[in-house]
N, C-alpha and C positions, 0 to 999 in steps of 0.2 A: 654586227649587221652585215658584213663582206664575208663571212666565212660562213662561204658553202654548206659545210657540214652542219652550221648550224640549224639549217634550215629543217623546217618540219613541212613536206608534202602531203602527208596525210595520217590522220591519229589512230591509233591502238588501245582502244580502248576497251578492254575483257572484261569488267565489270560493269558493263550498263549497257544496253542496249541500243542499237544503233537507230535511227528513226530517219534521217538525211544525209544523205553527202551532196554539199551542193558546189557549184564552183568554187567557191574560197571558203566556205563552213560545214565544218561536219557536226551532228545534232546527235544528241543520247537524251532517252529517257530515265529521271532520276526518280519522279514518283507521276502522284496523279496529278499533281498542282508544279510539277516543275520540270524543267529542260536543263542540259548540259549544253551549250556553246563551244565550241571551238574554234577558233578561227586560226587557220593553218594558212603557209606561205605560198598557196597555190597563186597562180595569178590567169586570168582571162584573158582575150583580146579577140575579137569579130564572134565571140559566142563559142572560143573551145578554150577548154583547160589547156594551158602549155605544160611541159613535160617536168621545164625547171622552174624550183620556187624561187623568190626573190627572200631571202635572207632578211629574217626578222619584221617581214611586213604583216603579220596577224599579228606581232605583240604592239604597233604601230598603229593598226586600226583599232584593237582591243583600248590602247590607251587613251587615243583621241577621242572615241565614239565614247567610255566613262568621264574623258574629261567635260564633253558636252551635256552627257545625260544630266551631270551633276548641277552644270550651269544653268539646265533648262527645269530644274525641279520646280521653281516658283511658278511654271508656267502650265506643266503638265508632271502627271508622275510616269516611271516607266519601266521599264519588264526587271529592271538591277533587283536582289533580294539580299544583296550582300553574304552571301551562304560563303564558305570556305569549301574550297574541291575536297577538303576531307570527307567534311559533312553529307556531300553526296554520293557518297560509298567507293567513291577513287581508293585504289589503291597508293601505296606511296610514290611507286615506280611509275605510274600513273601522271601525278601528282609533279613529277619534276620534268615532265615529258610537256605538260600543258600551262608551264609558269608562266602567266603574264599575257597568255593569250586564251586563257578559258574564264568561263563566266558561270556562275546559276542560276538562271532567271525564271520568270513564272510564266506558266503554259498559260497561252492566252489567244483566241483567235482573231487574224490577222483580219484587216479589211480588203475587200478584193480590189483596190486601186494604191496605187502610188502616187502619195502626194510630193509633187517637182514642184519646185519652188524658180526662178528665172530672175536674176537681174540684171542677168545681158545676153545679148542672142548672140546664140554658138548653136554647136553643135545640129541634130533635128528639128531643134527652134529656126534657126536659119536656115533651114532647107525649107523649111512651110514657110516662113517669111516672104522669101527667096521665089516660091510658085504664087501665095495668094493673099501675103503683106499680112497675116494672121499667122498665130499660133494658138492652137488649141480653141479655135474659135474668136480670141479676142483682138481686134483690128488694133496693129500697131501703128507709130508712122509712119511716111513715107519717107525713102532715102536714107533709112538705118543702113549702118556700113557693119561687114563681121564683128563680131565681138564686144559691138557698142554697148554702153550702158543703155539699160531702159528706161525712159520719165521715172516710173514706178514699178518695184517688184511685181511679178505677175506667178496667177497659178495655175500650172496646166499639168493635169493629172495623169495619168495614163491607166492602162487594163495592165494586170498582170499577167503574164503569156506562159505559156506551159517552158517546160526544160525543150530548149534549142530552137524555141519562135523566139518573136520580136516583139517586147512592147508594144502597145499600141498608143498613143496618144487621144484623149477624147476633153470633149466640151466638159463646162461645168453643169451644162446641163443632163450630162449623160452621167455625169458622178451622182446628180441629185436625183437620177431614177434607177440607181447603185444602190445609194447610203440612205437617200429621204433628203429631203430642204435643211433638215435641222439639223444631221452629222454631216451632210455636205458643207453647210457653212462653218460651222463649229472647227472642221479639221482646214479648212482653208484658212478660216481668221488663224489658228495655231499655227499653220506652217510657216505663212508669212509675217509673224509674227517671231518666231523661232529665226528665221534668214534673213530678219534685218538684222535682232540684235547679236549674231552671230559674225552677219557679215561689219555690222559697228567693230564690235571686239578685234575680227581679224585685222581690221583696216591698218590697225593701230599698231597692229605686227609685221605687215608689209606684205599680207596675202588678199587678194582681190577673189571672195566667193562668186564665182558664175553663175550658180544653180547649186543644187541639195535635192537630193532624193531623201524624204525620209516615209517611216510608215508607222503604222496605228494599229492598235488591237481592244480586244475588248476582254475583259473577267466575265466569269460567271456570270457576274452582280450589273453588267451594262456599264461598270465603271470603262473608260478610255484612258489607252496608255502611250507613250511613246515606246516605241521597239525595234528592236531589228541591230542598226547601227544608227548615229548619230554624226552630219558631217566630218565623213571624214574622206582622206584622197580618192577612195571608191569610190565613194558616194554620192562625191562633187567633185565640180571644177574649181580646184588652187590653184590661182594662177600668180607668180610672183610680181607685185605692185611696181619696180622695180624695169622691169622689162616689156611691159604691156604697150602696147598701142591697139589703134583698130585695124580695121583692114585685112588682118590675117587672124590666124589662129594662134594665140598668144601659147608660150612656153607653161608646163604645168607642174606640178608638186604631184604625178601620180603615176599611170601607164602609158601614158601618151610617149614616152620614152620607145619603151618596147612596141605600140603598135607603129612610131616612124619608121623603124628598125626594121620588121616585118614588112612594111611597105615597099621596101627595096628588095627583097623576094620573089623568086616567082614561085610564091604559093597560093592555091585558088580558096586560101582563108575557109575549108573543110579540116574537120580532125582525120587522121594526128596532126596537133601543131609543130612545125618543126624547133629545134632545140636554139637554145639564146646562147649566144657566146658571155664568158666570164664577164667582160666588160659592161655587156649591157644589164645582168644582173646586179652587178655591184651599182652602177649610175643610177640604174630603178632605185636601188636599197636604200640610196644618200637619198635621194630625192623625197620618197615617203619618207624618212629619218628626220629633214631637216625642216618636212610640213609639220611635224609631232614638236620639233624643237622650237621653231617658230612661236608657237599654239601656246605649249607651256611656259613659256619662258627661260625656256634651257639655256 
């Protein structure tokens, strides 16, 4: 996980065709019915790719976000096909380039919202909180402190924004004239449904889930899947049960490292990002390492 060289910034992939490179996943097309994943060790932070990867953080997400898919099969099925990277025409060189952080899943169209899931207000929850005592429309209490739990998980959806906008946040009512009444609620009862008994499971490991971003897609056939990634340090707030109070912004299991780091900077958070010293790579590295160790049981 600390050795530099191990890192993979971005894939080579001669046999398949490129279809994406996105912040942390590069995407190849394998047939009509399937995608290649990758998920490399770039890492984000205010909306730009940084220069240096974090060592071993795609085999990290790649294993977290399987270990969840598999946990959530009873509830939803999801893009996994189990294929072997040979199967998808990788070469061998290929093949030993992408162990443990590539996937073959089934092409399928995404829904054009992100279903967030909230079981404590952080982050843009508490800045809306914070102006109009709502997020995403639904009135919380009064005299929530940072980071507090809330009565009951809540869901507040967002728009998905082009490469280098911002999310946007919106009502349930505005998802339901997105998806319809009836994939509106259907993907809400599943997500909140999916973040309790994930955040159950983590509890009991000593990680307190904040929120989850996950998302949905659909087959040919109108069947609904889960896809994308599945809770993991990206894609939620880990924060360790351990160190938590309210008040502040609690310590995390993810990049929250690296964007304190940058805080101390004078850079006006536009690309290029400037480069991470050794240290902060390596801290990042343990940190996602020991969200995965945690999770599994390592």
């Amino acid at each position: 996980m600390t050795d530099q060289n191990a890192a993979l910034f971005q894939s080579t992939i001669g046999s398949l065709p490129l279809v994406n490179r996105g912040k942390v996943r590069d995407i190849y097309d394998v047939d009509d019915g399937h995608l290649l994943i990758v998920t490399s060790d770039r890492i984000s932070a205010f909306d730009v790719v940084l220069p240096d990867p974090i060592p071993g953080k795609g085999s990290v997400l790649t294993t977290v976000s399987n270990f969840w898919f598999a946990r959530t099969q009873n509830l939803i099925g999801n893009h996994l096909t189990g294929r072997s990277l040979e199967s998808a025409g990788l070469r061998e060189d290929e093949v030993g380039q992408l162990e443990s952080r590539a996937i073959v899943v089934k092409k399928l169209a995404p829904l054009p919202v992100e279903a967030i899931v909230r079981g404590y207000i952080i982050g843009s929850g508490w800045k809306d909180y914070q102006r109009s005592g709502t997020v995403c429309g639904i009135e919380l209490p009064a005299g929530l402190q940072q980071a507090q739990q809330l009565p009951e998980p809540i869901f507040t959806p967002s728009t998905k924004a082009e490469a280098g906008e911002h999310d946007e946040n919106i009502s349930f009512a505005e998802t339901v004239s997105l998806l319809g009444a009836d994939l509106a609620e259907k993907v809400r009862s599943l997500s909140l449904t999916i973040y309790r008994q994930a955040a159950e499971y983590a509890a009991e490991r000593g990680i307190i889930i904040a929120d989850t971003k996950l998302e949905f897609g659909f087959d040919g056939n109108g069947e609904l899947y889960l896809i994308d990634e599945v809770l993991t340090p990206d894609s939620s707030r880990f924060w360790p049960a351990d160190s938590y109070r309210t008040g502040i912004s609690p310590p995390s299991f993810d990049k929250q490292y690296v964007r304190d780091y940058l805080e101390t900077l004078d850079w006006n958070k536009q690309a290029p990002g400037p480069a991470l010293p050794g240290e902060v790579t390596r801290q990042t590295a343990a940190k996602y390492k020991e969200a995965q160790d945690r999770l599994l049981d390592r």
